[in-house]
C-alpha positions as CSV (number, residue, x, y, z in Angstrom):
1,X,0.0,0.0,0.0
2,X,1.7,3.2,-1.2
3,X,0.5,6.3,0.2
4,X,-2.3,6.9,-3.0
5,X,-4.0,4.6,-1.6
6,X,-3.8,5.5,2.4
7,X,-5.3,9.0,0.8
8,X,-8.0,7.2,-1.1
9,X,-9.0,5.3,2.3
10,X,-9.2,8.6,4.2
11,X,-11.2,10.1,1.1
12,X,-13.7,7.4,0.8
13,X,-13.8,7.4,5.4
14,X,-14.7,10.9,5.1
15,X,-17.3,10.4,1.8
16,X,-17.9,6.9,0.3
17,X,-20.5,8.0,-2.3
18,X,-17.2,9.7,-4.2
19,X,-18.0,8.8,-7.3
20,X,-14.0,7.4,-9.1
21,X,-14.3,10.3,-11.1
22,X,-14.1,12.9,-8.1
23,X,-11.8,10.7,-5.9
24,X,-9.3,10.2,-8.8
25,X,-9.1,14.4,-9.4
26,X,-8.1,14.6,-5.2
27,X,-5.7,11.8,-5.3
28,X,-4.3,12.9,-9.0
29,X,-4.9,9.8,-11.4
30,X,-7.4,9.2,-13.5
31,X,-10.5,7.6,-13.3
32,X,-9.3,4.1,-14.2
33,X,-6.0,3.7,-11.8
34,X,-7.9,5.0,-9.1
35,X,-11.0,2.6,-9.6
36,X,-8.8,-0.5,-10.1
37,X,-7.0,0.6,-6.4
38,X,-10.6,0.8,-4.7
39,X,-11.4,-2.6,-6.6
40,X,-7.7,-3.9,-5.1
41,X,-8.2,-2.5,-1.6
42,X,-11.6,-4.5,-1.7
43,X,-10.4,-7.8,-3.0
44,X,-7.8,-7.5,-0.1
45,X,-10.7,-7.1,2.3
46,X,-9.0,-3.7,3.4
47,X,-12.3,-2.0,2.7
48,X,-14.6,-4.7,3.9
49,X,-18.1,-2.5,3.2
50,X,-19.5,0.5,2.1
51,X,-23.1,2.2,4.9
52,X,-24.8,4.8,5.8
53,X,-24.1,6.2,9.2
54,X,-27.3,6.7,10.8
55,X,-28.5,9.1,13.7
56,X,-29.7,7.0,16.5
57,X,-31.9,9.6,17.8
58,X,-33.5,10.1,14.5
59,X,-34.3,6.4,14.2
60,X,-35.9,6.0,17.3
61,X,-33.0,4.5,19.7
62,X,-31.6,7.1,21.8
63,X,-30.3,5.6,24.6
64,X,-26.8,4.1,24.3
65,X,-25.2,1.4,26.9
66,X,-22.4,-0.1,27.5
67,X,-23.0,-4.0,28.9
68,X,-19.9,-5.3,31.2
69,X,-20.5,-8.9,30.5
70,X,-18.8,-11.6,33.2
71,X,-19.4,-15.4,32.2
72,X,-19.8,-18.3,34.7
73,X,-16.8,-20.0,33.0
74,X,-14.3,-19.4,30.9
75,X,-14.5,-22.4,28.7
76,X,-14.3,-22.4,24.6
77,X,-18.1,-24.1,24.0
78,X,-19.6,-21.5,26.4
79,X,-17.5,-18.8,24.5
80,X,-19.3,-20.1,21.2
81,X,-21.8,-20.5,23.1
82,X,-22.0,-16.6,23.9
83,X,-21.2,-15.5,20.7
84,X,-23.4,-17.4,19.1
85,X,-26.2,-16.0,21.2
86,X,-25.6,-12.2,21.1
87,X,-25.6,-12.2,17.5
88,X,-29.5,-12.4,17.3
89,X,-29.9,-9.4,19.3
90,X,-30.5,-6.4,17.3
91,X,-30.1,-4.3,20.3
92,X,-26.5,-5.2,20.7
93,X,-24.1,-3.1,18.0
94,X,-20.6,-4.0,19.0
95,X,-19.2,-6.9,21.3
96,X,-15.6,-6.9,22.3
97,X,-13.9,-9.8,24.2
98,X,-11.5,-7.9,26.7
99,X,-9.2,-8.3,28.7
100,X,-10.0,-6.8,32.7
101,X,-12.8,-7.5,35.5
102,X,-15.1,-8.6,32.5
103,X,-15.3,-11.0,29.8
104,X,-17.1,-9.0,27.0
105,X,-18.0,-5.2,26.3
106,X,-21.4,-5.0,24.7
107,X,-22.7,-1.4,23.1
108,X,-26.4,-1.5,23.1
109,X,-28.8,0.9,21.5
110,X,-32.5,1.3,22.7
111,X,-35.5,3.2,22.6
112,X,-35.7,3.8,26.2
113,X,-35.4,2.8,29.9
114,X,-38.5,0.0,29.4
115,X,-36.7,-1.5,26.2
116,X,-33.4,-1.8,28.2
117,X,-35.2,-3.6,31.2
118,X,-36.4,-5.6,28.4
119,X,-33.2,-6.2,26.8
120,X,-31.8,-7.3,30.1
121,X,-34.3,-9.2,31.7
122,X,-35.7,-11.1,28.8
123,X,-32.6,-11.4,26.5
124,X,-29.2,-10.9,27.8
125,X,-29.2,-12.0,31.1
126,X,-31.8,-14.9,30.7
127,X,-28.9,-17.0,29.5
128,X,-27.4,-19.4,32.2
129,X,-23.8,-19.1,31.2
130,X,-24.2,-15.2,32.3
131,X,-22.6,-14.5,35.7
132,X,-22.8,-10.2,35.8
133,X,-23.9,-7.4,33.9
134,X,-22.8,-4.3,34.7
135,X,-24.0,-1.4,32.6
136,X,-22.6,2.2,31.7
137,X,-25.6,4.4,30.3
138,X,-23.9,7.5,28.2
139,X,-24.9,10.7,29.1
140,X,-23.4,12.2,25.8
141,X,-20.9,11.1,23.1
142,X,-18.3,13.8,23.0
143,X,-16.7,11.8,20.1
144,X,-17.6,9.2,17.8
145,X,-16.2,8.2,14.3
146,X,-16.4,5.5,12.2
147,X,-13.2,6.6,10.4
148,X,-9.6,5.2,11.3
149,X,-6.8,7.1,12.0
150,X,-4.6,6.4,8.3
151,X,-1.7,8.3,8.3
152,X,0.1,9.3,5.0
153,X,3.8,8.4,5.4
């Protein structure tokens, strides 16, 4: 990766409907170098997707948690286990196995208070390899970016 394409990735982070016509005259090529390095950076799985960024308030889910998960054991089929079983809850965004006092970091966005309760009761902590939940409600996001820090050399 040279640095044409480290600026194409911070172009198409800050705008991915760039059509290869208006990314190729910031990066300097034309049209057909700079489409066949979007179509490489792709195949490579370095740009894994292209969505929209939606506002959660505007959608209905305004209320963001984070979900310090503990399990009863730390043993790889209740791992799969746990995985397995967050991923058909649409309420949970992001899950992170850390390192620390917990075992996973869950971001969960809701409607409100009564969908969290919900959430928790009925969903998350209904599952028997669940020791603790501990949750962090945000107040308000100071910061929050999709985009990754690529530095140009």
């Amino acid at each position: 990766m040279d640095a044409t394409d480290l600026r194409i990735l911070q172009l198409l982070q800050e705008n991915a409907k760039w059509t290869s016509k208006e990314l190729a005259s910031r990066v300097g090529l034309s049209i057909t170098p700079t489409y066949e390095r979007i179509r490489k950076l792709e195949q490579q799985g370095i740009i894994r997707g292209y969505v929209a960024v939606l506002d959660p308030e505007k959608i209905g889910l305004p209320l963001m948690a984070y979900c310090h998960v503990s399990l009863k054991e730390h043993v790889k089929e209740l791992l799969e286990a746990f995985r397995e079983s967050i991923m058909q809850f649409p309420e949970i965004v992001e899950c992170h196995h850390v390192a620390g006092n917990y075992d996973f970091l869950l971001k969960v966005m809701v409607r409100d208070m009564h969908h969290y309760q919900d959430f928790i009761v009925n969903k998350l902590a209904s599952s028997v390899m669940i020791s603790q939940v501990h949750t962090s409600f945000v107040i308000n996001t100071l910061k929050q970016t999709t985009a990754l820090p690529v530095e140009l050399e």
